[in-house]
C-alpha positions in Angstrom: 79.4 83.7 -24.7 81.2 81.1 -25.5 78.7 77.9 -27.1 79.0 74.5 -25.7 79.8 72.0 -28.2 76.4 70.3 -29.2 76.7 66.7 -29.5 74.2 64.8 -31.7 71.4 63.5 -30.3 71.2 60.2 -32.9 69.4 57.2 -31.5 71.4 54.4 -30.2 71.8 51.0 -32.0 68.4 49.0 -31.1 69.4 45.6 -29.5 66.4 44.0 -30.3 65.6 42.9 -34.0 63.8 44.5 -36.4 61.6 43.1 -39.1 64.3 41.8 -41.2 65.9 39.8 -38.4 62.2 37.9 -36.4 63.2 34.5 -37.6 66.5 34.5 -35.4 64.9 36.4 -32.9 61.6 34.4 -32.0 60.5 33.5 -28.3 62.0 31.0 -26.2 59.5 27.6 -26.6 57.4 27.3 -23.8 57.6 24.8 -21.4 56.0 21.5 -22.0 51.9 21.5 -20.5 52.5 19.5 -17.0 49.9 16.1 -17.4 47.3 15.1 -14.9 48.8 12.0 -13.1 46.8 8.6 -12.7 46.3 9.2 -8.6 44.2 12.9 -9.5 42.5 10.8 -11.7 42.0 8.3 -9.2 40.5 10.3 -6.5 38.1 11.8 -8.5 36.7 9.0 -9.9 36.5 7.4 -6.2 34.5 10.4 -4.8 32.3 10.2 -7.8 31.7 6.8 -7.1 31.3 7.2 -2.9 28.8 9.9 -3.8 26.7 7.7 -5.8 27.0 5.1 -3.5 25.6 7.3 -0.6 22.8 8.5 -2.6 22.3 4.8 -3.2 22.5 4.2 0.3 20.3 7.1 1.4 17.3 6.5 -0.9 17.3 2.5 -0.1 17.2 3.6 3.9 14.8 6.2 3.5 12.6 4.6 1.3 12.5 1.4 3.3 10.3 3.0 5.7 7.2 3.1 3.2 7.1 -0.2 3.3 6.9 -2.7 6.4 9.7 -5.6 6.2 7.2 -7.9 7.5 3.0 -7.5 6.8 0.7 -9.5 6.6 -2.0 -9.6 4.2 -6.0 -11.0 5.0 -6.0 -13.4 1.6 -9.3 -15.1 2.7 -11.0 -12.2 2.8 -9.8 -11.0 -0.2 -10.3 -14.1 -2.2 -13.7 -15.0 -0.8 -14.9 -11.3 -1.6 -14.1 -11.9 -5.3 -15.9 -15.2 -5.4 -18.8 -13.9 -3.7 -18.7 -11.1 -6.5 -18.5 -13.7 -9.1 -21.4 -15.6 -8.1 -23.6 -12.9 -7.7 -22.3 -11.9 -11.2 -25.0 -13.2 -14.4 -21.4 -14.3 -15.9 -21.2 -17.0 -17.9 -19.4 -20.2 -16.5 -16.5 -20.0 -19.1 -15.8 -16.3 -18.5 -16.0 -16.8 -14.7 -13.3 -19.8 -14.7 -10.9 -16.8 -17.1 -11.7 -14.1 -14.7 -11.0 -16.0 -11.9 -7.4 -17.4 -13.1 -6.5 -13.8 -14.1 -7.8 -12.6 -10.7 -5.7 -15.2 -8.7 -2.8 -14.5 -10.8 -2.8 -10.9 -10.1 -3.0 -11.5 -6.4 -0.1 -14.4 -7.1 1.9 -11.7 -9.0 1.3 -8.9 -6.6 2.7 -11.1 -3.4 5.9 -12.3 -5.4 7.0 -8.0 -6.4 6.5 -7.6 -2.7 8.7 -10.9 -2.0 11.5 -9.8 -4.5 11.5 -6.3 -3.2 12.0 -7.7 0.1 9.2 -7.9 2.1 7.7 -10.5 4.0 4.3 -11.2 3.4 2.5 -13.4 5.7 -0.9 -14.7 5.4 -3.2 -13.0 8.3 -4.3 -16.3 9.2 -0.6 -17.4 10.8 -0.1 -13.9 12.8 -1.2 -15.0 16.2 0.1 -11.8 18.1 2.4 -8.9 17.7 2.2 -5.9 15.8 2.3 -6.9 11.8 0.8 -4.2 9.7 -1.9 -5.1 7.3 -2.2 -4.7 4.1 -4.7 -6.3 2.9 -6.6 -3.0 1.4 -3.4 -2.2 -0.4 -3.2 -5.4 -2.0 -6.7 -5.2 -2.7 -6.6 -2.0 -4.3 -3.5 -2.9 -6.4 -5.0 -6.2 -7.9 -8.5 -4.1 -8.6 -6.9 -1.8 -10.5 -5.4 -4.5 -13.1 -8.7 -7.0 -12.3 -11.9 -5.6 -13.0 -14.3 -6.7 -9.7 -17.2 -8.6 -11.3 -20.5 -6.5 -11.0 -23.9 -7.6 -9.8 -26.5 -8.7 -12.0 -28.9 -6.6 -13.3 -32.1 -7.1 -10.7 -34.4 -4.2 -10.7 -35.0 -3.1 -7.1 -38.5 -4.1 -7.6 -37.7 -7.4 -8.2 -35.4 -7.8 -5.1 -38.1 -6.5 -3.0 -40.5 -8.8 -4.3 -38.6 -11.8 -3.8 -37.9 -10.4 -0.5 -41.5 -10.0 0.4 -42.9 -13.5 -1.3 -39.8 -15.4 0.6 -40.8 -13.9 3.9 -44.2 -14.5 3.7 -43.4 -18.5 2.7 -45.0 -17.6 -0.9 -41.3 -18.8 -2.1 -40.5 -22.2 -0.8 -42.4 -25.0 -2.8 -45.1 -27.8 -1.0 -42.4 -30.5 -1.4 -39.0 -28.4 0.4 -40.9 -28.4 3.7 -43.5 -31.3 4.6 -43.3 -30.2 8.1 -45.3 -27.0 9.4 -42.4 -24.2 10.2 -39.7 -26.0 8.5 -39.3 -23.0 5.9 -38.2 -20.9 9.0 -34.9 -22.9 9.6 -37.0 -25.5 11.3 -37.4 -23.6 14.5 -41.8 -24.3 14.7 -43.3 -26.4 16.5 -43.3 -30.2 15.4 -46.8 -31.7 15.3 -48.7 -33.0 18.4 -49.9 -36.3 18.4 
């Protein structure tokens, strides 16, 4: 039996570096981070800015249809209602003339945030024909709720009914207001017969 000849099974010579040698054998540097050009840059900030627009856009149209581009609002009515209020009112003269500036300045105030929003207001009075919304009890609400509507004085009912009663039965109007027989009813009895 004849033995092959054995050969030595020693590890071959590492190419690679060992511990002693890492400073000559470090990585290749990397390649340089690539920038984000101006035109990327660019485009996003335009479609940022055409989105906002369009949401813009949408919420201006869309909201546009609460309110009317042209109304027209009854200011008579409005106006004569408070004054009628006012007189009925025990307030004193003073206070009235104050109430009455800060009520007329509400309504003044009210007309020109509808004006800048872009509305047309016109008074009810000039709208001959067509179909102009009203709204005359949205003004009216919004000016009550900064001007306080002046309140009645304080007449019991009894009272009221007693005035009533003595006025229709001609206990009310004094001798001298009506020297001739039916003029306390408007003047609508019979004139005297010679």
């Amino acid at each position: 039996m004849a033995r092959s000849p054995r050969t030595s099974a020693a590890p071959a010579p590492s190419t690679t570096a060992g511990p002693l040698f890492e400073a000559e054998a470090s990585t290749p540097p990397s390649a340089p981070r690539a920038r984000i050009g101006l035109v990327p840059v660019a485009m996003v900030g335009a479609l940022v800015a055409a989105g906002l627009w369009g949401a813009w856009v949408t919420k201006n149209v869309l909201g546009a249809a609460d309110t009317p581009a042209i109304a027209k609002v009854q200011l008579a009515g409005i106006v004569g209602e408070y004054v009628q209020a006012q007189a009925r009112s025990a307030t004193p003269p003073e206070q009235v003339t104050t109430e009455t500036r800060a009520f007329m300045g509400e309504v003044q105030k009210n007309l020109e945030r509808r004006g800048a929003s872009g509305q047309i207001v016109l008074v009810g009075e000039a709208v001959l024909a067509g179909n102009v919304p009203d709204i005359t009890a949205e003004v009216r609400r919004e000016v009550y709720a900064k001007v306080k509507m002046p309140q009645p004085a304080n007449a019991s009912a009894g009272e009221v009914m007693g005035a009533m009663r003595a006025a229709m039965n001609g206990q009310g109007v004094p001798q001298a207001a009506s020297p001739v027989p039916g003029a306390a009813l408007g003047g609508q009895g019979s004139a005297p017969v010679n």
